[in-house]
PDB file with one MODEL, atoms N, CA, C and O in Angstrom:
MODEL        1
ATOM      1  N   UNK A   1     -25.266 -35.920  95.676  1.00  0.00           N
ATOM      2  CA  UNK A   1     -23.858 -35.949  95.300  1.00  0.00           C
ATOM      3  C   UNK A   1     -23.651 -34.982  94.131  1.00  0.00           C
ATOM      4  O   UNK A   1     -23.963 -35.317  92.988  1.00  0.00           O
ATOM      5  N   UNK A   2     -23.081 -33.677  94.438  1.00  0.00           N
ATOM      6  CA  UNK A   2     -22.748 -32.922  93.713  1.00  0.00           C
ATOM      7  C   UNK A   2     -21.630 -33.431  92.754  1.00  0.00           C
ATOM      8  O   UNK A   2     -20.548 -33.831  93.185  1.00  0.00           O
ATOM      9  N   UNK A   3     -22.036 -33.386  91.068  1.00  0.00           N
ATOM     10  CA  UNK A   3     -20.757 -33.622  89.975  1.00  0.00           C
ATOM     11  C   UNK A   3     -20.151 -32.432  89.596  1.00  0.00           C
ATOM     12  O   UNK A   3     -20.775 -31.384  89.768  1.00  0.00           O
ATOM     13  N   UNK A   4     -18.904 -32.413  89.048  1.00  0.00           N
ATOM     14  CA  UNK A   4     -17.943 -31.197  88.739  1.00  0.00           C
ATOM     15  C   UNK A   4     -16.994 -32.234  87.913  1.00  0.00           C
ATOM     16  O   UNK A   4     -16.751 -33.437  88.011  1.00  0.00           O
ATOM     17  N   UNK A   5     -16.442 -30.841  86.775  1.00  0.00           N
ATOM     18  CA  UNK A   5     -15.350 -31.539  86.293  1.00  0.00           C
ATOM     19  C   UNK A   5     -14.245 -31.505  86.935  1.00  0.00           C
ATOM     20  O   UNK A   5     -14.259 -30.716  87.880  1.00  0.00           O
ATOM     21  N   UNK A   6     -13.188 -32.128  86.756  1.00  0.00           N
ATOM     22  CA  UNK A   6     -12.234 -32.877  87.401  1.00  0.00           C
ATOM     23  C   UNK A   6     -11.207 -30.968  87.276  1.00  0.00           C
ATOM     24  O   UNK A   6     -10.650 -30.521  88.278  1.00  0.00           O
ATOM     25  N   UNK A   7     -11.196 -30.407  86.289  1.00  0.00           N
ATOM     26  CA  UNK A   7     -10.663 -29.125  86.439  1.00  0.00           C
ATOM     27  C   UNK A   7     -10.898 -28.272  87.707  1.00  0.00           C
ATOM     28  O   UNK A   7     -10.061 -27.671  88.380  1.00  0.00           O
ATOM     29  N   UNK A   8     -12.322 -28.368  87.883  1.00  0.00           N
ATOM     30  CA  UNK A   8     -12.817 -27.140  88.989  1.00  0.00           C
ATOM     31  C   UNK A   8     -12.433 -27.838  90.334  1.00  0.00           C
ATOM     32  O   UNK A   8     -12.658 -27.000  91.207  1.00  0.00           O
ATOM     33  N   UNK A   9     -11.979 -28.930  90.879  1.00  0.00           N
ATOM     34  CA  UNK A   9     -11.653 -29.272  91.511  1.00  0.00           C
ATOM     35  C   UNK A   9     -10.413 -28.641  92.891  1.00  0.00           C
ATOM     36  O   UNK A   9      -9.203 -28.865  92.841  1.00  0.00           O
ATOM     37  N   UNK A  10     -10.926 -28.061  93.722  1.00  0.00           N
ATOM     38  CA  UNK A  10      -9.582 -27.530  94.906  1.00  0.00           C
ATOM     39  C   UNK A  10      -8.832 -28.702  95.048  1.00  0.00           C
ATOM     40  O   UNK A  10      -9.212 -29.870  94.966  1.00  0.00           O
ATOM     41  N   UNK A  11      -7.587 -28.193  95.298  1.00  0.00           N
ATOM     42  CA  UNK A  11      -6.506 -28.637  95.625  1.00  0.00           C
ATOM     43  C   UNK A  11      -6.306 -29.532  96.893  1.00  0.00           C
ATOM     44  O   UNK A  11      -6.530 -29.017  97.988  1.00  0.00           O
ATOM     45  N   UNK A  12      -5.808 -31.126  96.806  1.00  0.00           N
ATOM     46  CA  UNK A  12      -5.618 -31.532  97.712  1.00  0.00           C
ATOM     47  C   UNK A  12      -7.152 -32.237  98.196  1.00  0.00           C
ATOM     48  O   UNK A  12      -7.207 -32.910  99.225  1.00  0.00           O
ATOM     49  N   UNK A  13      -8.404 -31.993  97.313  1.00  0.00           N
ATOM     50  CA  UNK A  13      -9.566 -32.418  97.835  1.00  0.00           C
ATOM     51  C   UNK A  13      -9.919 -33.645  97.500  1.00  0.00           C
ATOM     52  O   UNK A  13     -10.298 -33.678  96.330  1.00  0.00           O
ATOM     53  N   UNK A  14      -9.964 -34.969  98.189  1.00  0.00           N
ATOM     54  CA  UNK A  14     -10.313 -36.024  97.123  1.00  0.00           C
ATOM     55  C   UNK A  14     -11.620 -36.254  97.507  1.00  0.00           C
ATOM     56  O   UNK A  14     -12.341 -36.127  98.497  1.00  0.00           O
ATOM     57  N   UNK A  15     -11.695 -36.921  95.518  1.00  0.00           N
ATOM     58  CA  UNK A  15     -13.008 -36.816  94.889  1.00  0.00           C
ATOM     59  C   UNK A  15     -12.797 -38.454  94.177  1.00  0.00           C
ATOM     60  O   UNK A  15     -11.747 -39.093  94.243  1.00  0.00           O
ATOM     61  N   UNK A  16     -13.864 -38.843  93.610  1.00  0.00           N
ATOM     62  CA  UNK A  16     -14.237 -40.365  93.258  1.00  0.00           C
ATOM     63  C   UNK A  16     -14.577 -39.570  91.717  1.00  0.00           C
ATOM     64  O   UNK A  16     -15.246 -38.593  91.378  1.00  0.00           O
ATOM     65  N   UNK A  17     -13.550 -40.776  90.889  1.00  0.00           N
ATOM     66  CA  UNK A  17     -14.069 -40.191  89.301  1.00  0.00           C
ATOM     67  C   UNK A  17     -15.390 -40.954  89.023  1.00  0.00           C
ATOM     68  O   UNK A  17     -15.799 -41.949  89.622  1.00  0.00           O
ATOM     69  N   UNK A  18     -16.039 -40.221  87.882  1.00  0.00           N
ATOM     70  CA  UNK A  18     -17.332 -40.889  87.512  1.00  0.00           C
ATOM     71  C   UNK A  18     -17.279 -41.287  86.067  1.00  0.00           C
ATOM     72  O   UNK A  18     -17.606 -42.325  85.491  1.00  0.00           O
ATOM     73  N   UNK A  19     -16.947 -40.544  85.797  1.00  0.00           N
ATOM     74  CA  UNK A  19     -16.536 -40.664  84.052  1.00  0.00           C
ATOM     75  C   UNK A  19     -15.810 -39.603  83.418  1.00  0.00           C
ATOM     76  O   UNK A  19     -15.622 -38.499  83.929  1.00  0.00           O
ATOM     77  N   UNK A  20     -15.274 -40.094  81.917  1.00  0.00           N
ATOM     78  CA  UNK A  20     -14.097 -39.415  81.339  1.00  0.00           C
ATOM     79  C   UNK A  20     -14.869 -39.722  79.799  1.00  0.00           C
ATOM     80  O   UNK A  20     -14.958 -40.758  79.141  1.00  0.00           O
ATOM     81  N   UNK A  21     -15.349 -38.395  79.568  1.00  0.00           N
ATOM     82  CA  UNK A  21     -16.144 -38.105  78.096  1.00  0.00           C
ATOM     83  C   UNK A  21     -14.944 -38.018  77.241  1.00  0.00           C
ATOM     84  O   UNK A  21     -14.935 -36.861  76.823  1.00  0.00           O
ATOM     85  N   UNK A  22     -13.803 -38.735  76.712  1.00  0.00           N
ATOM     86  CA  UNK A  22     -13.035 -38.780  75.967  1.00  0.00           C
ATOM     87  C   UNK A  22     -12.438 -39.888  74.638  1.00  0.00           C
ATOM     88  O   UNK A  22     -12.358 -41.071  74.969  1.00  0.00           O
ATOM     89  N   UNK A  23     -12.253 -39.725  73.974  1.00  0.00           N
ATOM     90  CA  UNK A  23     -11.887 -41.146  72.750  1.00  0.00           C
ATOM     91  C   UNK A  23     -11.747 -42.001  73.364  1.00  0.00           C
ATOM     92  O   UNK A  23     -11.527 -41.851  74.566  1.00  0.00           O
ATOM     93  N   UNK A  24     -11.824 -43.404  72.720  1.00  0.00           N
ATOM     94  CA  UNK A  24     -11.714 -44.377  73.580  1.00  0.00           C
ATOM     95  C   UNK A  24      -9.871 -45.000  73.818  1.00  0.00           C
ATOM     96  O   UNK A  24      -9.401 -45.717  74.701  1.00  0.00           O
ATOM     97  N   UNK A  25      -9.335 -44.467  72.836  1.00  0.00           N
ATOM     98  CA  UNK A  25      -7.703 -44.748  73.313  1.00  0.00           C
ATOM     99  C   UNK A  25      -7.146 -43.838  74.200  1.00  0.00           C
ATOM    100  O   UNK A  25      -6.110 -43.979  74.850  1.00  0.00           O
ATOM    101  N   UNK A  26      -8.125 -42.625  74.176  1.00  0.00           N
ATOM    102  CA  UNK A  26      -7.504 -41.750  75.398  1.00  0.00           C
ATOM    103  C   UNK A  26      -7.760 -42.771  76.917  1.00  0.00           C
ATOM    104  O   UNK A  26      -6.972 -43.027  77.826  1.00  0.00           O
ATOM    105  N   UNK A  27      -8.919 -43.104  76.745  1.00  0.00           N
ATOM    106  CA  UNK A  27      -9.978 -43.881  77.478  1.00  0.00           C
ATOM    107  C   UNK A  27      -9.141 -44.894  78.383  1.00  0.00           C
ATOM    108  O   UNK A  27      -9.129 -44.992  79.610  1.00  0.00           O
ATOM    109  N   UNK A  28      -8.368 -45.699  77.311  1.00  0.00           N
ATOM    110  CA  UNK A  28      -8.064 -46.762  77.719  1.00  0.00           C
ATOM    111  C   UNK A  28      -6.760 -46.209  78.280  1.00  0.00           C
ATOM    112  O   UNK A  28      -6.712 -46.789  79.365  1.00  0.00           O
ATOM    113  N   UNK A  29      -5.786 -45.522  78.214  1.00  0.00           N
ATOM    114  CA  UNK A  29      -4.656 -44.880  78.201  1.00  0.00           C
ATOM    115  C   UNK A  29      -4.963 -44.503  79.868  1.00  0.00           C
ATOM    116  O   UNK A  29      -4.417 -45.064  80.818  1.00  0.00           O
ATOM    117  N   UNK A  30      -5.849 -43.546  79.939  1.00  0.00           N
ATOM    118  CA  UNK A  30      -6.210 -43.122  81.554  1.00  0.00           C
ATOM    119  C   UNK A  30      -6.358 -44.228  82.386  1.00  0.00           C
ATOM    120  O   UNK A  30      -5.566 -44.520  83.283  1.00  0.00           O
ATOM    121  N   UNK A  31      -7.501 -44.929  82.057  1.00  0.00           N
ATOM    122  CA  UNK A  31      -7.646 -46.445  82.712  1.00  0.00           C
ATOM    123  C   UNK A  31      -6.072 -47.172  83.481  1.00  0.00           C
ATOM    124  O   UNK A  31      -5.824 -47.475  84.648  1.00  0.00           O
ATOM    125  N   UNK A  32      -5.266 -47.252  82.252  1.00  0.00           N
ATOM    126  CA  UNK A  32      -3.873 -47.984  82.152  1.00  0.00           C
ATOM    127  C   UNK A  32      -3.702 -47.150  83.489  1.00  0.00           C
ATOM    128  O   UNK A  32      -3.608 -47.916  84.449  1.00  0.00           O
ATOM    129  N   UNK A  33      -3.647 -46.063  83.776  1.00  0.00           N
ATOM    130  CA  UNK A  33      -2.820 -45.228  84.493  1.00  0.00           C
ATOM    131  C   UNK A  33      -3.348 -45.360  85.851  1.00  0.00           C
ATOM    132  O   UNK A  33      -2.670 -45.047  86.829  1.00  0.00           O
ATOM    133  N   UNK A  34      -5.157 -46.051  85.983  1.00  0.00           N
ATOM    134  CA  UNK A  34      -5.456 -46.107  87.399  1.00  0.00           C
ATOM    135  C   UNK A  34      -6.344 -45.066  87.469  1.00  0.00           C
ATOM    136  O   UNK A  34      -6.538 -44.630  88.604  1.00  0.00           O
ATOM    137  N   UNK A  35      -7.131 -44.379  86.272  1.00  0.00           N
ATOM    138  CA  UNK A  35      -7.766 -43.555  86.130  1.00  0.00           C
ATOM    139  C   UNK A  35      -9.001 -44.589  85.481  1.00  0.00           C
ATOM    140  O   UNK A  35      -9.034 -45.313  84.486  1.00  0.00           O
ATOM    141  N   UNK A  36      -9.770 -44.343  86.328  1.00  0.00           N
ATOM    142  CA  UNK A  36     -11.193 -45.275  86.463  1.00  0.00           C
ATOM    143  C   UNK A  36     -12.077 -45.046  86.342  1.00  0.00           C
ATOM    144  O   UNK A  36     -12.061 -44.231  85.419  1.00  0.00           O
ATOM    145  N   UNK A  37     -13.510 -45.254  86.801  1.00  0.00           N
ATOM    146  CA  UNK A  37     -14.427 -45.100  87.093  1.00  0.00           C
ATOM    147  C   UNK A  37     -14.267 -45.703  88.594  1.00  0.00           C
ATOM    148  O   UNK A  37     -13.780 -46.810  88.824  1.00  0.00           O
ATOM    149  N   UNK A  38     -14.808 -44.698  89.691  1.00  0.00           N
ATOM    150  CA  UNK A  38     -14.695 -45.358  91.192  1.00  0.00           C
ATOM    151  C   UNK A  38     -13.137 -45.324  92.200  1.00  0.00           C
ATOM    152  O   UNK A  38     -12.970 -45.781  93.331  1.00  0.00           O
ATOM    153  N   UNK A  39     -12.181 -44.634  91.332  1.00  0.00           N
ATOM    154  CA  UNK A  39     -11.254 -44.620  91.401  1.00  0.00           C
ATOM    155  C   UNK A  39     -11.610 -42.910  92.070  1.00  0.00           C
ATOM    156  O   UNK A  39     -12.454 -42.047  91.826  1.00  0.00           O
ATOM    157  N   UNK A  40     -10.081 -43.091  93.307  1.00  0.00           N
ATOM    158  CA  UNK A  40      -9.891 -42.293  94.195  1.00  0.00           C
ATOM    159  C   UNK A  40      -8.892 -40.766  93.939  1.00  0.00           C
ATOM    160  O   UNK A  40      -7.671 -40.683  94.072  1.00  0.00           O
ATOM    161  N   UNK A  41      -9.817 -39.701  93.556  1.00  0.00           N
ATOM    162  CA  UNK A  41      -8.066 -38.646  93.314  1.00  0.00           C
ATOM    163  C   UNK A  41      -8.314 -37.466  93.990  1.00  0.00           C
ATOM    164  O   UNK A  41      -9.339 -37.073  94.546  1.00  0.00           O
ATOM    165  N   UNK A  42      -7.131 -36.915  93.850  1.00  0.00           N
ATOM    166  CA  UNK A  42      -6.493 -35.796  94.010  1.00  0.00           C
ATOM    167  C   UNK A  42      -6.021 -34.550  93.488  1.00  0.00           C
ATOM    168  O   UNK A  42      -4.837 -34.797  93.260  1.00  0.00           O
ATOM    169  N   UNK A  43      -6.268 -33.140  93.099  1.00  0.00           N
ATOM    170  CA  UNK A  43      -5.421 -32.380  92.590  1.00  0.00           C
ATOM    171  C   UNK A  43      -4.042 -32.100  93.438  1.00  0.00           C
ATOM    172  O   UNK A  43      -4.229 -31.731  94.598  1.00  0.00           O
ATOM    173  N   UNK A  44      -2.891 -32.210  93.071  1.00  0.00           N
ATOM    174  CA  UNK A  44      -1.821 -31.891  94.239  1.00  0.00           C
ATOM    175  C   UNK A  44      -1.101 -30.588  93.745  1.00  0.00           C
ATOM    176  O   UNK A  44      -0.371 -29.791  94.335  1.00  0.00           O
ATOM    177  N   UNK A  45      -1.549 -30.652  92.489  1.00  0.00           N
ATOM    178  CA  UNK A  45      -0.221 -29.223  91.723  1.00  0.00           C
ATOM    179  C   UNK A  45      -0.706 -28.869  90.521  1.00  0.00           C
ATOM    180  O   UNK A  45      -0.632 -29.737  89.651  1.00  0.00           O
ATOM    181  N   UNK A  46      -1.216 -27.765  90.210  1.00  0.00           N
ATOM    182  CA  UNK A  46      -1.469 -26.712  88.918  1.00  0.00           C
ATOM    183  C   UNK A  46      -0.116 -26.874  87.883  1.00  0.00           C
ATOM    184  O   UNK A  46       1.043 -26.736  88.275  1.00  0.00           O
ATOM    185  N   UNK A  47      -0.457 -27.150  86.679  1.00  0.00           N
ATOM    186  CA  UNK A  47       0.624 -26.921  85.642  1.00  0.00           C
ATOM    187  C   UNK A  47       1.009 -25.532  84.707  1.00  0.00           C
ATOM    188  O   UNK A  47      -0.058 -25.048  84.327  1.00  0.00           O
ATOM    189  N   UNK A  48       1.552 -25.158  84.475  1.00  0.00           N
ATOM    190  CA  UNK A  48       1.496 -23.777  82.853  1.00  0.00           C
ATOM    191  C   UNK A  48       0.570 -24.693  82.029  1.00  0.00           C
ATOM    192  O   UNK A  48       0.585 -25.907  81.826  1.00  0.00           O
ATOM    193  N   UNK A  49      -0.468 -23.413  81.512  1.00  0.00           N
ATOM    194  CA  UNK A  49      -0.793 -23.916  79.957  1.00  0.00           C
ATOM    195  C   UNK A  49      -2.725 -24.233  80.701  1.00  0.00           C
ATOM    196  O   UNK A  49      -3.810 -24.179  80.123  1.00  0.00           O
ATOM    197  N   UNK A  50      -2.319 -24.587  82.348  1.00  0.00           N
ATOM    198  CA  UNK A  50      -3.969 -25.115  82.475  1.00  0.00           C
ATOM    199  C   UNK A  50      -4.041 -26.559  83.016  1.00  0.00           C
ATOM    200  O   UNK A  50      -5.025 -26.925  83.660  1.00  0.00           O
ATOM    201  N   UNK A  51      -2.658 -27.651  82.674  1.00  0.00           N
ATOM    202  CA  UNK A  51      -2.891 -28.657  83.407  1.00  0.00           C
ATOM    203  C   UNK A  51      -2.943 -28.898  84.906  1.00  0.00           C
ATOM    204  O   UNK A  51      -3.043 -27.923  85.652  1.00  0.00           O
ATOM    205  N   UNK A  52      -2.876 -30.246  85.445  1.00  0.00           N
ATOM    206  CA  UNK A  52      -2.706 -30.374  86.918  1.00  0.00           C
ATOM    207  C   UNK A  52      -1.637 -32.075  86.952  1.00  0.00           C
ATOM    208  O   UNK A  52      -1.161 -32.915  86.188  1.00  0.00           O
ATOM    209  N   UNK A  53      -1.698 -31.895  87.732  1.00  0.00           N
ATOM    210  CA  UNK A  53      -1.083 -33.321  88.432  1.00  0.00           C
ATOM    211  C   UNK A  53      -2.248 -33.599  89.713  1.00  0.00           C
ATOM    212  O   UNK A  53      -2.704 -32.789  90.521  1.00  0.00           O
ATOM    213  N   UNK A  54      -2.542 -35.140  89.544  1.00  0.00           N
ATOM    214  CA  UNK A  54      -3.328 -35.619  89.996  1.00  0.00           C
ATOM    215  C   UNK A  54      -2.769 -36.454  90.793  1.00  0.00           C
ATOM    216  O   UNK A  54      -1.597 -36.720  90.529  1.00  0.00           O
ATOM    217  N   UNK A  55      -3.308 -37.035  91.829  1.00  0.00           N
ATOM    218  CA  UNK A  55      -2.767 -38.223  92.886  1.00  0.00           C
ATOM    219  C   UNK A  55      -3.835 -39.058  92.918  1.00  0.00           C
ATOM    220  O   UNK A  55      -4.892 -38.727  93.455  1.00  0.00           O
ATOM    221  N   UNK A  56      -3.610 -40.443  92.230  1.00  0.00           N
ATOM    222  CA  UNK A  56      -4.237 -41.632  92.186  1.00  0.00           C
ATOM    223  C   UNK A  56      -3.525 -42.824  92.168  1.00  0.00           C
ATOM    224  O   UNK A  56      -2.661 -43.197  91.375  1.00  0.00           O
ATOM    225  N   UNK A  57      -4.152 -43.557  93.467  1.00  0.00           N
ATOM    226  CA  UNK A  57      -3.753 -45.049  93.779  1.00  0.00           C
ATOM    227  C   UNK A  57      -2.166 -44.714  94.091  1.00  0.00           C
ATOM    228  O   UNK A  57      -1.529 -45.600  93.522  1.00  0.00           O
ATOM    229  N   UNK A  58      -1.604 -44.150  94.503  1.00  0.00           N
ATOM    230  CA  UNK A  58      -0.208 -43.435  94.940  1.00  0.00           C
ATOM    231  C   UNK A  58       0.945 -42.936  93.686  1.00  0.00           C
ATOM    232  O   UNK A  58       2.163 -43.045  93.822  1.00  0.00           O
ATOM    233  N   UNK A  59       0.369 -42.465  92.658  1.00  0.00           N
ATOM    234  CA  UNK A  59       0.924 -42.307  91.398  1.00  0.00           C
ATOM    235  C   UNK A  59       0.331 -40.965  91.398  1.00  0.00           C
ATOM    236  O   UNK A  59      -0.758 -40.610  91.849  1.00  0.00           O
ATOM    237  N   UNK A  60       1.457 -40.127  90.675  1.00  0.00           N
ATOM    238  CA  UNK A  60       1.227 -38.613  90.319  1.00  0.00           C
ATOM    239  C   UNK A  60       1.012 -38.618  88.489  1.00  0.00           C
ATOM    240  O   UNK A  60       1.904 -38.956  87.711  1.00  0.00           O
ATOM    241  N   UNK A  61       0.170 -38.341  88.241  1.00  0.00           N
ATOM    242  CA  UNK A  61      -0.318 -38.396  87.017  1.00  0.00           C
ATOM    243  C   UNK A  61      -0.595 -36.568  86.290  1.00  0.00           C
ATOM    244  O   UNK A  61      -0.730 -35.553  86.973  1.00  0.00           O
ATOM    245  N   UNK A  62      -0.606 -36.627  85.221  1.00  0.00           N
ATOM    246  CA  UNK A  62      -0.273 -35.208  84.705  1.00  0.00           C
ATOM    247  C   UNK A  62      -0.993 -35.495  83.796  1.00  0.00           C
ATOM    248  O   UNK A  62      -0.752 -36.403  83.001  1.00  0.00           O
ATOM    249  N   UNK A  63      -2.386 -34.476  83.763  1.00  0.00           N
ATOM    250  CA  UNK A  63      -3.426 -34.502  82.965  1.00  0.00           C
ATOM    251  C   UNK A  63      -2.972 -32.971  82.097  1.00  0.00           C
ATOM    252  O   UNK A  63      -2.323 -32.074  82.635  1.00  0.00           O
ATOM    253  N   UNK A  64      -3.404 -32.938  80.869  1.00  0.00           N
ATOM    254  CA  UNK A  64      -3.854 -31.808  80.134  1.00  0.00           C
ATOM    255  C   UNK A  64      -5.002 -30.993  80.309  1.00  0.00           C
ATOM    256  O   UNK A  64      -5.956 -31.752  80.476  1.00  0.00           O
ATOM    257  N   UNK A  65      -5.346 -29.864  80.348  1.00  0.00           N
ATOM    258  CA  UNK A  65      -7.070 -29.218  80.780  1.00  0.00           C
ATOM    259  C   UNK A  65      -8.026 -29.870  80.034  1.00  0.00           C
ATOM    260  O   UNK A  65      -9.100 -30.222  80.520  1.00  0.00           O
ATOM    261  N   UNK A  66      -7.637 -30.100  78.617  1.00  0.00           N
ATOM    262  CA  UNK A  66      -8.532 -30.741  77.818  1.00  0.00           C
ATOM    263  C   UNK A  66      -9.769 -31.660  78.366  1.00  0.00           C
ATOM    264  O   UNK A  66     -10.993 -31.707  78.245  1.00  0.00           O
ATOM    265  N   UNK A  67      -8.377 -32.595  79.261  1.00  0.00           N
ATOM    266  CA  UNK A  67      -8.574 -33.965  79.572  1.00  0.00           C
ATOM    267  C   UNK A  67      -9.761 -33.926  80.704  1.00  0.00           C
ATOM    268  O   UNK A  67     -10.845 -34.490  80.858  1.00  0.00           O
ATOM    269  N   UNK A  68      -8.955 -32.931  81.435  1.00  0.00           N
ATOM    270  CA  UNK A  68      -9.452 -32.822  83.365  1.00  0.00           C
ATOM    271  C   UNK A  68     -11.166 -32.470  83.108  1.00  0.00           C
ATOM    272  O   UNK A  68     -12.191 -32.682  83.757  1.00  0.00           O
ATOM    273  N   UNK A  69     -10.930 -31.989  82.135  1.00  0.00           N
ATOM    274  CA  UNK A  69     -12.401 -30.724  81.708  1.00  0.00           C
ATOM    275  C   UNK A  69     -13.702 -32.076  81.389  1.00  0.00           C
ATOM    276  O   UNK A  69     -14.793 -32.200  81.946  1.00  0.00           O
ATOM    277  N   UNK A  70     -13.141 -32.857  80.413  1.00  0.00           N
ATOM    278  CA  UNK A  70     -13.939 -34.103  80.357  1.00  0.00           C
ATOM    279  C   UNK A  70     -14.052 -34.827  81.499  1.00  0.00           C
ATOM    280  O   UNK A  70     -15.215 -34.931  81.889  1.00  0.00           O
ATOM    281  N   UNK A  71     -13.540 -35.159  81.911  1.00  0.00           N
ATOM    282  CA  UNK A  71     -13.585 -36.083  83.734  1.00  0.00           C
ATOM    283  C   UNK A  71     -14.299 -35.698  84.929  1.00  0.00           C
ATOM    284  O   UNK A  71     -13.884 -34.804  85.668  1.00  0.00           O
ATOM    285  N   UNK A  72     -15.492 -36.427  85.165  1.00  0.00           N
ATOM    286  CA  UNK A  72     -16.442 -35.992  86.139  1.00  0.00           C
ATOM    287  C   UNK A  72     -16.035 -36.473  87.305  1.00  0.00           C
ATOM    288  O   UNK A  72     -15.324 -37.473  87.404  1.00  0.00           O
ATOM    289  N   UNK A  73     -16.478 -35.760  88.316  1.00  0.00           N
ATOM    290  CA  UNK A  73     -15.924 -36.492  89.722  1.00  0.00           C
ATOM    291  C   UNK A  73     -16.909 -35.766  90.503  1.00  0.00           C
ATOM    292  O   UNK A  73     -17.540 -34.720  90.351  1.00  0.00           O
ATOM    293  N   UNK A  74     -16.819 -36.797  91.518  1.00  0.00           N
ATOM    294  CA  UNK A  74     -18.201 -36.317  92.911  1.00  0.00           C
ATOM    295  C   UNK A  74     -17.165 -36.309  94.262  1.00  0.00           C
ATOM    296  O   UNK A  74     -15.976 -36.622  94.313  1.00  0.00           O
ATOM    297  N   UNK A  75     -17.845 -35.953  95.062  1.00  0.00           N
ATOM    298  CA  UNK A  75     -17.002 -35.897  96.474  1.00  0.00           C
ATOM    299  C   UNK A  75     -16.567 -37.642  96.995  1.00  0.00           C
ATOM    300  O   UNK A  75     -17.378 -38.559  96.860  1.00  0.00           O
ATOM    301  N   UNK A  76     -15.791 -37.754  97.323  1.00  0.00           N
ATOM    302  CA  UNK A  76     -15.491 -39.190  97.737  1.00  0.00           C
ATOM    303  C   UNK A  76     -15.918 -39.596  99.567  1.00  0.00           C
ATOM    304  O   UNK A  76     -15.717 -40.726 100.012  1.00  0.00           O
TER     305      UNK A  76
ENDMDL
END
């Protein structure tokens, strides 16, 4: 099972998160949102600046690069 961060990710490919190397209120904040560990996503749309919008659990979520860059994910 090949890992990648959640950035390098193609479009539209879903992937299973593994972990999110970030503070822990960021931590908990993603979680809130359905951003997991084991949890199912999506890139659906590139932002300005470097972000994306993500598709998880049927919610469009809008990560920063910062963020995506910390977030590991494997093929689902």
């Amino acid at each position: 099972m090949e890992r990648i961060a959640l950035d390098q990710v193609p479009m539209n490919q879903s992937m299973t998160l593994l972990s999110a190397d970030v503070e822990a209120p960021v931590a908990r904040r993603l979680s809130a949102l359905g951003l997991r560990r084991g949890a199912e996503v999506s890139v659906v749309q590139r932002l300005s600046g470097g972000g994306r919008l993500v598709l998880v659990a049927g919610s469009r979520v809008a990560l920063a690069k910062g963020v995506l860059a910390a977030m590991t994910v494997a093929a689902a």
